[in-house]
C-alpha positions in Angstrom: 140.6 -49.0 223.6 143.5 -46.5 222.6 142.6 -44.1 221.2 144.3 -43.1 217.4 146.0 -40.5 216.5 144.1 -37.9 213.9 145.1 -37.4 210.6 147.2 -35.0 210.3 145.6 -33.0 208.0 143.2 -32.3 210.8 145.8 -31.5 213.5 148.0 -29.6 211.6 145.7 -28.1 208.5 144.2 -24.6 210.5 148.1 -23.9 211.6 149.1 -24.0 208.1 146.3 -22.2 206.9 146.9 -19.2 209.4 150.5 -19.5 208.6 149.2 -19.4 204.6 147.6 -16.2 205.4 150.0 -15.2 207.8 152.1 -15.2 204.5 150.0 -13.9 202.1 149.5 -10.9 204.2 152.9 -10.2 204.6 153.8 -11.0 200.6 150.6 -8.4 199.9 152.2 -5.8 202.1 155.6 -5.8 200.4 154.1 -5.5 197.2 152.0 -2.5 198.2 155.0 -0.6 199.6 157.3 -1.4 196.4 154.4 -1.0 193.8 153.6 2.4 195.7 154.5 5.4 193.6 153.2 3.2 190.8 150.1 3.3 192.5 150.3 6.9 193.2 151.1 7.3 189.4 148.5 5.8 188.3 145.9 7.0 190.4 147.1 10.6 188.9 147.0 9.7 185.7 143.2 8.4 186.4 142.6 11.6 188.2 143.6 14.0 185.2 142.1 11.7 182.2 138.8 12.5 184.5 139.2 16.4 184.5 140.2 16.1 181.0 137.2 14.5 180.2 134.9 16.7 182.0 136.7 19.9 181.0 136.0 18.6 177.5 132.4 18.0 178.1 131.8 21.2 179.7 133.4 23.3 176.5 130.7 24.4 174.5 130.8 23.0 170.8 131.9 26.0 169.1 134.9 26.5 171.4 136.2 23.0 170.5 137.8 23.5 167.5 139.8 26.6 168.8 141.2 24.6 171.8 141.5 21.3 170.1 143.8 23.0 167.8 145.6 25.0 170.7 146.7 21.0 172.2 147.8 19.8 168.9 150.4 23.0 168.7 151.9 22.5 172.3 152.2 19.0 171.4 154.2 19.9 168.2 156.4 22.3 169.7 157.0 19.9 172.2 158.4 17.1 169.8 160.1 19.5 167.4 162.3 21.2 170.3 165.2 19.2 171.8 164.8 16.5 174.8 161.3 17.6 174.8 159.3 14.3 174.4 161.3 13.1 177.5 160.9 16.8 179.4 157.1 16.9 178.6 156.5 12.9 179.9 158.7 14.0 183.1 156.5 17.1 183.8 153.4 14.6 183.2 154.7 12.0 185.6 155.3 14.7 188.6 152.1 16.2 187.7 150.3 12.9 187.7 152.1 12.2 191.2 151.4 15.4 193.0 147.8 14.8 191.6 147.3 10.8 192.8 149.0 11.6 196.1 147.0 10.4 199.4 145.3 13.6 200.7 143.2 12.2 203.4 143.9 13.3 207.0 145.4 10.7 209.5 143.7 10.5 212.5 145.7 10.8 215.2 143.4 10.9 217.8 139.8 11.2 219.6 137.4 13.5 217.6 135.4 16.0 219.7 132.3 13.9 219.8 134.7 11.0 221.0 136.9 13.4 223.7 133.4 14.8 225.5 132.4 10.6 226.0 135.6 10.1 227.5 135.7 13.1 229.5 132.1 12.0 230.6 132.9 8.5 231.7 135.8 9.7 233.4 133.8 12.5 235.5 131.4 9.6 236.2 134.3 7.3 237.8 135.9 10.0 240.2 133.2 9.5 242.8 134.5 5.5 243.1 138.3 5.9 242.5 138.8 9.2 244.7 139.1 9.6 248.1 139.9 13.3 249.9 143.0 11.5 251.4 144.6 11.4 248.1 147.3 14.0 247.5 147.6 12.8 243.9 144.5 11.4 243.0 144.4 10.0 239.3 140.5 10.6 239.2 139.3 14.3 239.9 136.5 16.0 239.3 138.0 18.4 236.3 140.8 16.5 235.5 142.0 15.0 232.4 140.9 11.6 231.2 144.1 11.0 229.1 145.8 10.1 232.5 143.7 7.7 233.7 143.1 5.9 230.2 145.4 3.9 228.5 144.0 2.7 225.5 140.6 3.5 223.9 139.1 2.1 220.3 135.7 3.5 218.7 133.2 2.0 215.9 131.9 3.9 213.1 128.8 5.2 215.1 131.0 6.6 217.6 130.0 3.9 220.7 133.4 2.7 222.3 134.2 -1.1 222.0 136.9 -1.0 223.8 138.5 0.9 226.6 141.4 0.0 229.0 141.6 2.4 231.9 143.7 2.5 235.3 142.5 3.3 238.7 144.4 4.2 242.1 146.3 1.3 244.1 143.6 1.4 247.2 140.7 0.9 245.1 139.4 -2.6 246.9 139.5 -4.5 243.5 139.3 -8.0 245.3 135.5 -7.0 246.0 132.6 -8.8 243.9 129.9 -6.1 245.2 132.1 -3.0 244.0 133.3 -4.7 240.8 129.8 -5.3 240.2 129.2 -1.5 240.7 132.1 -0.3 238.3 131.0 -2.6 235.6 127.4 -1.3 236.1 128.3 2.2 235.8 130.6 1.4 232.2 127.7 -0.5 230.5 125.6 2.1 231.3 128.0 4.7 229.9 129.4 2.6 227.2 126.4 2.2 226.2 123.7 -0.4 226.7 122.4 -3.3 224.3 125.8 -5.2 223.6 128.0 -7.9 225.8 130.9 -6.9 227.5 134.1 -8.5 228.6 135.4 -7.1 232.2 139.2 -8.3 232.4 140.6 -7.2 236.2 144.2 -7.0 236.3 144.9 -6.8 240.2 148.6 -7.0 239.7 148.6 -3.8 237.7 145.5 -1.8 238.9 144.2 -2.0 235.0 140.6 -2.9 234.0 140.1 -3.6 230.5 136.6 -3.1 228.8 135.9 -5.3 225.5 132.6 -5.7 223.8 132.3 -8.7 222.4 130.3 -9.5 219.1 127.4 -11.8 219.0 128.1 -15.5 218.9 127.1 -17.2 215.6 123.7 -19.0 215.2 124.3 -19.7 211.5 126.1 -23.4 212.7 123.5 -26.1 212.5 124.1 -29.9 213.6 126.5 -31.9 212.0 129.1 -34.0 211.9 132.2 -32.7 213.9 135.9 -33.2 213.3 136.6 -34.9 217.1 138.6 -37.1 218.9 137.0 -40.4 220.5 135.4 -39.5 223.9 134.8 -35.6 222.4 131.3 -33.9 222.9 130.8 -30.5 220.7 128.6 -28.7 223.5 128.8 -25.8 221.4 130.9 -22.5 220.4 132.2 -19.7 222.0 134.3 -16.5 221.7 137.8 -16.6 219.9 140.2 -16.8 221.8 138.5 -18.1 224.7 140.0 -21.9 224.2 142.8 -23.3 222.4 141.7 -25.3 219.4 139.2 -24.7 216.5 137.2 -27.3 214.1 136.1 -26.8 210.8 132.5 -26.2 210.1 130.0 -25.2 208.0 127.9 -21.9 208.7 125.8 -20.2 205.3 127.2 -22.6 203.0 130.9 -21.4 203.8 133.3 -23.8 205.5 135.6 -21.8 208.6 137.3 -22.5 212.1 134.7 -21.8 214.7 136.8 -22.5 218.6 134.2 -25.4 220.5 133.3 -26.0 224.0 134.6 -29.3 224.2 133.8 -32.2 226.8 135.5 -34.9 227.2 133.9 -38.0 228.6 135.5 -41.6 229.9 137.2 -43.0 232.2 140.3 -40.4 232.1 137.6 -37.4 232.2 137.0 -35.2 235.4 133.5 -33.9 234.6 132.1 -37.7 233.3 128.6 -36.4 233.8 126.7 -33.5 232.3 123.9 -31.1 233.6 121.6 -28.8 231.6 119.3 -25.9 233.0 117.6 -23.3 231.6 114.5 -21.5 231.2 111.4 -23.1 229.0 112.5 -22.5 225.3 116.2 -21.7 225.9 117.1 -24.9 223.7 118.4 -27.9 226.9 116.3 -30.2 224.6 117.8 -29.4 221.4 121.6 -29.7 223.3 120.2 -33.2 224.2 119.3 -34.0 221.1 123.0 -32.8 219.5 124.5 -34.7 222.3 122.4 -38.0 221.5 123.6 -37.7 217.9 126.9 -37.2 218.4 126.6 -40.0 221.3 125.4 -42.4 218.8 128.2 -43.1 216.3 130.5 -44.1 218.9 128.2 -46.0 221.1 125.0 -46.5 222.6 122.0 -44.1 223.6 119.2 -44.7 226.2 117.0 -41.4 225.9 114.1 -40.7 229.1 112.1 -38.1 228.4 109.7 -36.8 230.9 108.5 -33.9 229.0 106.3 -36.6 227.0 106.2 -34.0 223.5 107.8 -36.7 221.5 110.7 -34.3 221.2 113.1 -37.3 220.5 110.9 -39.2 218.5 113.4 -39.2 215.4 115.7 -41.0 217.0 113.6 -44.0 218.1 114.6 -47.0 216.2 118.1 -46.3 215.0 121.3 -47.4 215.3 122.9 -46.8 218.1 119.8 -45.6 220.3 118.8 -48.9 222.7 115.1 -47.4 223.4 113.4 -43.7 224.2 111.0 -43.6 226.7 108.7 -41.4 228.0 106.3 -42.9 230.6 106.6 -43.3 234.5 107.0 -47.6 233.9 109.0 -47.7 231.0 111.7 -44.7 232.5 111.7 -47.3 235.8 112.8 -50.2 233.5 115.0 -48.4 231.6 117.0 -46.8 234.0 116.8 -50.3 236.3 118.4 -51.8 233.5 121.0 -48.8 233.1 122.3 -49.6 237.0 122.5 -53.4 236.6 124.1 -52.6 233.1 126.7 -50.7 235.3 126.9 -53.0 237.8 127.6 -55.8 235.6 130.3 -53.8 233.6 132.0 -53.0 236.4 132.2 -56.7 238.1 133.3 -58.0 234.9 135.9 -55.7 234.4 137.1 -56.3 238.4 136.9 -59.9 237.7 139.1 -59.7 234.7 141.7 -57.0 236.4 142.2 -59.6 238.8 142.6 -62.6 236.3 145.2 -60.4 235.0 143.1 -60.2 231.4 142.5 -57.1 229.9 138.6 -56.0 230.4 136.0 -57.6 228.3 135.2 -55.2 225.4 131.4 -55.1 225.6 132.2 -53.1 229.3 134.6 -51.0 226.9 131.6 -49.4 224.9 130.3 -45.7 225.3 126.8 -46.0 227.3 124.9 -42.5 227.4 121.9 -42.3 229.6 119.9 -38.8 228.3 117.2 -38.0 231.1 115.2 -34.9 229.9 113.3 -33.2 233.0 113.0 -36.0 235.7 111.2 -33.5 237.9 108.2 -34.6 235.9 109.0 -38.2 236.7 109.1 -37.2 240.1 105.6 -36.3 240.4 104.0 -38.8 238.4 105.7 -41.5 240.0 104.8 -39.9 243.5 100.9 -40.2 242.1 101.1 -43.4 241.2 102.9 -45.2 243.9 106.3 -45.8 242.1 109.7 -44.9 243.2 111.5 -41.8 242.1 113.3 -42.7 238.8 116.1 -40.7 240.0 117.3 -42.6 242.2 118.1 -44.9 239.9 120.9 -42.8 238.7 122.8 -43.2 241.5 124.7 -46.3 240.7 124.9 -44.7 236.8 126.3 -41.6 238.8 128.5 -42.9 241.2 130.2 -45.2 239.1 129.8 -44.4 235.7 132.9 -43.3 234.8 134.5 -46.5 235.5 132.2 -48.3 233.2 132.1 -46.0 230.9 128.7 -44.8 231.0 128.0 -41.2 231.0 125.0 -39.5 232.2 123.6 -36.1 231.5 120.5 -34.3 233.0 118.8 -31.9 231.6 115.7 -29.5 233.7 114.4 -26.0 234.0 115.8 -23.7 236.4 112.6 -23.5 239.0 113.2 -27.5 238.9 116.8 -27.6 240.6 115.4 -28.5 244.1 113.6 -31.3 242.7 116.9 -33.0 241.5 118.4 -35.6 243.9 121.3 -35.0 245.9 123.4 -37.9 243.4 122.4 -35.4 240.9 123.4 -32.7 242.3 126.8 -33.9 243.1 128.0 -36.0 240.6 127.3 -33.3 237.8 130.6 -31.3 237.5 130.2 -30.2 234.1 127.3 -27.7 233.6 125.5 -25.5 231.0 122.6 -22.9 232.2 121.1 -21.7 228.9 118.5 -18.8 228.8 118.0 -15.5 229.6 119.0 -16.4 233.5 120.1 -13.8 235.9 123.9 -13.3 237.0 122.7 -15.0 240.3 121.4 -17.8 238.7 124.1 -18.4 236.4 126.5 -18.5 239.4 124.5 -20.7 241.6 124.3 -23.3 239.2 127.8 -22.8 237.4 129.6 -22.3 241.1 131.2 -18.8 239.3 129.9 -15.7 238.0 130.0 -15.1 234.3 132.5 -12.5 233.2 130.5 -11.2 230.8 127.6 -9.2 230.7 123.8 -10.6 229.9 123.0 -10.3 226.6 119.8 -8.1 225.2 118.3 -10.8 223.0 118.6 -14.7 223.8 118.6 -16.3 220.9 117.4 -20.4 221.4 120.8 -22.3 222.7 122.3 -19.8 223.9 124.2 -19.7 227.7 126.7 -20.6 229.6 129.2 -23.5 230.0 131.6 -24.3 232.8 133.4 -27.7 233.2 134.6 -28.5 236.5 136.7 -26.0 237.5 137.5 -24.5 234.7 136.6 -20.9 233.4 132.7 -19.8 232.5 132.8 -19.6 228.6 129.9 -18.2 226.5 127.9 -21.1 224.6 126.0 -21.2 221.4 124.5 -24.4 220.8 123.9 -25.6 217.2 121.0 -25.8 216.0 119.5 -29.1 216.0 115.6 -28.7 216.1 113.1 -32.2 216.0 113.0 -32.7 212.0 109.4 -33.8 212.3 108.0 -30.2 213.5 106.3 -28.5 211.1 108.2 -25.4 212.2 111.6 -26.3 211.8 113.1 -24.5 208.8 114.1 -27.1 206.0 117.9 -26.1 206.1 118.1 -27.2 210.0 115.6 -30.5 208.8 118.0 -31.5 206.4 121.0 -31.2 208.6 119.6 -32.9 211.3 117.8 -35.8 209.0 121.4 -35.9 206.7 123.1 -36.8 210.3 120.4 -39.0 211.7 122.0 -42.6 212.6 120.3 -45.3 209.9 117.2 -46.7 211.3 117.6 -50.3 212.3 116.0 -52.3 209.8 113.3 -54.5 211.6 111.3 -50.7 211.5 112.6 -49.4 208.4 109.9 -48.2 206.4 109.2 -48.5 202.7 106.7 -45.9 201.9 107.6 -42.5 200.8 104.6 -40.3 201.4 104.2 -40.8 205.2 103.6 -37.4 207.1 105.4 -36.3 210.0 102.7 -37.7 212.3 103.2 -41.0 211.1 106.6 -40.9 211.1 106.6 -39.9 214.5 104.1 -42.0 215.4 105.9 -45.2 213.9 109.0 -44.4 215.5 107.6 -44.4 219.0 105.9 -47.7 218.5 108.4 -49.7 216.8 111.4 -49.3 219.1 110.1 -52.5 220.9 110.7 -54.7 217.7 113.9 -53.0 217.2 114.9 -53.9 221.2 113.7 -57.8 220.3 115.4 -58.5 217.3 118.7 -56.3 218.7 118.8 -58.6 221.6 118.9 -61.8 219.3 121.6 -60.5 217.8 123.9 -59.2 220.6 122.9 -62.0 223.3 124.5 -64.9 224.2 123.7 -68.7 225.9 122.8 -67.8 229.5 125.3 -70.4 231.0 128.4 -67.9 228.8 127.2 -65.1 231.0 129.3 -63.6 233.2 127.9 -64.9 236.7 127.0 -60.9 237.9 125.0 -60.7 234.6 121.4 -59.5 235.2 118.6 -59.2 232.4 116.7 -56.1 231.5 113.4 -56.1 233.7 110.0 -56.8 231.5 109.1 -54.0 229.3 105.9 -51.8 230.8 103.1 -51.3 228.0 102.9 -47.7 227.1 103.3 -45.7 223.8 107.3 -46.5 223.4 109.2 -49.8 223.1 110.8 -51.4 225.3 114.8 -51.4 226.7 117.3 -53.3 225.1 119.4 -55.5 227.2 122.9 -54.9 225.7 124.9 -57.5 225.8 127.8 -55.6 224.1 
């Protein structure tokens, strides 16, 4: 399917909104240097109406007569004598001007509270950037900061945000373990508490410090301005990519930049994996993905946690089945490989009939497995093979059929994972307070920022393929049928929710959450039965590599659906 163009007043509306501004800006400053000595003028004028009115105030009453009098006569014998009207509103206006002039000192450099911080981060460098060999050294104990530091920029409460700074030619800047031990030492000096952005220029022997703001957990799940094949995984710093969609964030609309994935047969990261520690908010990234997933094709959610943390999107368009038991994940993801299997021996089949493929092999198929580790075990109990290896064939060759899979687990989980897993998984996202080490064995790279003090849920890391590690915020998209969800994020996330399927649409109004939950998990089946009636066809118009859906396993969710389509 080819993909259509955007409008363009999504391509082209946040260029000619920073080019408004852009202008605005510019249009502001012109007036302000023109309108100036108006300005100034006026501010005079303000200034001496004040002192005016306070000398007034300040004269006691029996004085005011005597000096009221005293200003009318000036005032006369200025009008009566010649040019003096135009003398007297001359002397007013220079008075006025010398009065409203700007009087505030311009700083033009450190204060002293700011020089002895400098001077004491650049006493605590010389023991790393000096060597006794050095007949020049640019770092010495009791020498002068200002030659080893470019650039420097303070907040109000005197902490340093940002600080470029040179260092000597032989400093072995190609070393991870002594980077790590210079961008140690200026946290610690900077000041700790707040994420910073270590930028090695090797070429130039310059090292840049930046500390970055927080990212934004005000953006809350909805519908994103994307392309066919796009996946908002979240947002990160400014800057940090090359495009921004609009959102909305406190009841504002702005540009926020995304972490965008792109899936399909053209992609290079097809499949997705999520780790993090318990609570960091993989579940709630599933659960945006899924929704974003489901207006543009079709969703098969396995959850192993069992919590019922996707029950609101059982029974809706768009999402074939959710399951959360040991037999019904086995059929479900059965079905997924001979799904694959079957799209891709049709679409051989008609490549060699020189026909275009069939466009049921063309639709977006998303297979969401939430913590198969837990599969693992209880299938390993039981008797039953590991539902993991299932994924091989989705894995493999799922970008060829367009089927995408993403995995999502805790960090102590990784070894459980399956080699397919493993491998296949090029585009990752480690959310949580992890260590550096962590976050670089997962992600392949080390982040080049620092940890930050407080995690808030969704936040991390993201890194697809080989591409750069960007800071991630995922937005917020709790289960609407927890009592703890805030109502703003329950109406987002219900305002966005795909319409449920109407074989389980229910009528009443005053159902609880329990219910609601409860009905969702049991009605997918009906859902998958009628679904099927619609979408199949006469077995003898099957395509001859066509297999069905195995039987559906009792248990507390429905069953899969076989789709045809």
């Amino acid at each position: 399917m080819a993909r259509r163009p955007l409008p363009r007043i999504l391509t082209s509306g946040s260029a000619q909104i920073a080019r408004g501004r852009e202008l605005a800006r510019t249009a502001a400053d012109s007036a302000t240097d023109v309108l100036h000595p108006l300005i100034t003028v006026s501010r005079g004028l303000r200034m001496l109406a004040t002192a005016a009115r306070q000398k007034w105030a300040g004269t006691p009453k029996d004085r005011r007569g005597p000096a009221l009098f005293l200003v009318a006569a000036c005032v006369l014998v200025v009008a009566l004598i010649p040019y003096g009207p135009l003398l007297g509103l001359i002397a007013l206006m220079a008075v006025a001007g010398w009065k409203g002039r700007d009087t505030a000192p311009v700083p033009t450099g450190p204060d002293d509270t700011e020089v002895k911080r400098l001077q004491s981060l650049y006493e605590a460098l010389v023991p790393y950037f000096a060597v006794p060999e050095d007949p020049n050294p640019l770092y010495a104990h009791g020498g002068a900061w200002g030659a080893a530091f470019d650039d420097h920029a303070f907040d109000t409460g005197g902490r340093l945000t940002r600080l470029q700074l040179r260092y000597p030619a032989y400093f072995p800047d190609s070393d991870p373990d002594v980077r790590a031990r210079i961008e140690q030492l200026l946290q610690a000096k900077c000041g700790r508490g707040r994420e910073y952005l270590f930028e090695w220029e090797e070429e130039t022997n310059q090292l840049t410090v930046t500390v970055l703001p927080a990212l934004s957990t005000a953006i809350a799940a909805q519908p994103f301005v994307t392309a066919p094949g796009e996946i908002v995984l979240g947002f990160t710093d400014d800057g940090a990519v090359r495009r921004t969609v609009p959102v909305v964030a406190d009841g504002e609309s702005r540009d926020e930049p995304p972490v965008l994935w792109r899936t399909g047969p053209r992609s290079t990261e097809p499949h997705l994996l999520v780790t993090g520690l318990p609570g960091s908010g993989a579940t709630s990234l599933l659960r945006s993905l899924a929704l974003q997933a489901a207006q543009h094709g079709e969703v098969l959610i396995v959850e192993g946690g069992g919590t019922g943390e996707f029950g609101c999107l059982a029974g809706r368009n768009g999402v074939l089945s959710v399951e959360c038991g040991v037999a019904g994940a086995l059929a479900g993801l059965e079905w997924a490989a001979s799904e694959t299997e079957r799209r891709l021996i049709a679409a051989n089949r008609a490549g060699q009939s020189g026909h275009p493929a069939p466009e049921d092999t063309k639709r977006p198929l998303w297979i969401l497995v939430d913590r198969p580790s837990v599969f693992g075990h209880l299938a390993a109990a039981e008797g039953r093979p590991d539902p993991q290896e299932l994924l091989q064939v989705p894995l493999r060759h799922g970008r060829s059929a367009h089927v995408t899979v993403v995995v999502a687990d805790h960090l102590d989980s990784l070894d459980m994972l399956g080699e397919a897993v493993l491998t296949h998984t090029r585009a990752r996202v480690v959310l949580g307070a992890a260590a550096p080490a962590q976050v670089e064995a997962v992600l392949g790279a080390p982040p080049r920022t620092t940890p930050p003090a407080d995690v808030p849920p969704g936040r991390g890391y993201a890194r697809l393929g080989t591409g750069p590690v960007l800071r991630l915020q995922v937005p917020a998209t709790p289960d609407p049928y927890d009592d703890e969800t805030s109502d703003a994020h329950r109406r987002a996330v219900l305002g966005i929710l795909p319409e449920r399927h109407p074989a389980v649409a229910a009528p009443a109004e005053d159902r609880t959450a329990e219910d609601r939950t409860a009905e969702d998990r049991t009605s997918v089946e009906r859902t998958a039965v009628e679904r099927t009636a619609a979408q199949s066809v006469p077995d003898q118009e099957r395509e001859p590599g066509h297999r069905r859906a195995p039987a559906p396993a009792p248990g507390p969710v429905g069953a899969v659906v076989p789709a045809e389509g």
